[in-house]
C-alpha positions in Angstrom: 0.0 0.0 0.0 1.2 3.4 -0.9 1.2 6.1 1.9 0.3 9.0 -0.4 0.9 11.5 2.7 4.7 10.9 2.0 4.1 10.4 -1.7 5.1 13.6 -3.4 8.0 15.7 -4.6 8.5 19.3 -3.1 8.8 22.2 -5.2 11.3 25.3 -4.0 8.7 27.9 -5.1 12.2 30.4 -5.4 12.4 28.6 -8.7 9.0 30.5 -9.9 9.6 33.8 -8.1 13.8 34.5 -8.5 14.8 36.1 -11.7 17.4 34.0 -12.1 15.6 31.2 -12.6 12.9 32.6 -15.2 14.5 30.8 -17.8 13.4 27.6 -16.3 10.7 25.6 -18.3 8.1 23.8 -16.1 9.5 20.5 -17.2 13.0 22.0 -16.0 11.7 22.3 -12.5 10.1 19.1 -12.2 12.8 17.1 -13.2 14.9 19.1 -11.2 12.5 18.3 -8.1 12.3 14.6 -8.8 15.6 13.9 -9.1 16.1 16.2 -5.4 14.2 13.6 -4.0 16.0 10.6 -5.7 19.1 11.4 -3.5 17.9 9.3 -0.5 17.7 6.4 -3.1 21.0 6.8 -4.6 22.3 6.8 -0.7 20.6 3.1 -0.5 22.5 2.2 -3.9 25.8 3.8 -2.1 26.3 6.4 -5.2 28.7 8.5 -3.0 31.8 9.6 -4.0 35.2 9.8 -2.6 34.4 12.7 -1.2 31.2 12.1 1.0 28.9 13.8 -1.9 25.8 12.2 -2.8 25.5 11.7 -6.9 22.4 10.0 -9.1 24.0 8.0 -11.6 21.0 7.7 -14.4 21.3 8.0 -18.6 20.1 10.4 -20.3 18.0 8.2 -22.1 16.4 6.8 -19.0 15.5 10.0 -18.1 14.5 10.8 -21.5 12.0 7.4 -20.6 11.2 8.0 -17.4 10.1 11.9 -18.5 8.6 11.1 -21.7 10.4 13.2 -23.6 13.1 12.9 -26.4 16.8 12.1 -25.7 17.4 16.0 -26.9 14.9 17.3 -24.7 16.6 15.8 -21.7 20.0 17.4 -22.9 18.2 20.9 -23.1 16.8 20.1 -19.4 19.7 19.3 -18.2 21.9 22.1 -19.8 19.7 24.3 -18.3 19.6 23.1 -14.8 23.5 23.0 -15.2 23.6 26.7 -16.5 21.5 28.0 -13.4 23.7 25.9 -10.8 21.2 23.2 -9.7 23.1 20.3 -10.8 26.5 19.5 -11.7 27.4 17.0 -14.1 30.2 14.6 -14.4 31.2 12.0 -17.4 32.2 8.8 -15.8 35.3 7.2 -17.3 35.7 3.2 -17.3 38.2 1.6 -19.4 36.4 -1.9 -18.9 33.3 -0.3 -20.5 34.8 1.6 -23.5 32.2 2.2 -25.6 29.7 2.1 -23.4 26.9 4.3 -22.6 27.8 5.2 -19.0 25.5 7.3 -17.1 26.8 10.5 -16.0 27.4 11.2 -12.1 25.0 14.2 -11.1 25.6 16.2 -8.4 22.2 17.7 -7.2 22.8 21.5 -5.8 20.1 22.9 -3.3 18.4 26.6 -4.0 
């Protein structure tokens, strides 16, 4: 049974009312909020770094999936978020999967 009073993704309404933000599309700031809330996941999976940070390691393409939007769409999300600072992403490099599609690590930034 879902508990739908913990069933929902939060929505930093500064992402609506800063300037900075206003080049945001809706479907900006709801992938940006899901993927806020995926970080406790990604701490079950153990997607931390060297450092401590917490990272979500998911393709583009899944994304693309899991949005329902195109492959290019999710790269124009994503370059956005990037541009205003709300995530940071990070190619990852493994010789044992050259030429593979490796998801990138992203680093999810709070307002």
């Amino acid at each position: 049974m879902i508990d739908y009073e913990k069933d929902y993704y939060l929505i930093p309404r500064v992402l609506f009312q800063d300037d900075f933000y206003r080049d945001l599309t809706p479907l900006d700031v709801i992938v940006y909020s899901v993927l806020r809330n995926k970080q406790e996941e990604a701490i079950e999976k153990g997607w931390i770094d060297d450092e401590g940070s917490i990272y979500l390691a998911y393709r583009i393409e899944d994304l693309a999936k899991k949005f329902s939007c195109s492959r290019t769409t999710m790269i124009a999300v994503l370059q956005r978020l990037e541009s205003v600072n709300l995530i940071e992403r990070e190619r990852q490099w493994n010789v044992s999967y050259y030429n593979h599609n490796l998801p990138y690590r992203t680093y999810i930034n709070e307002v």
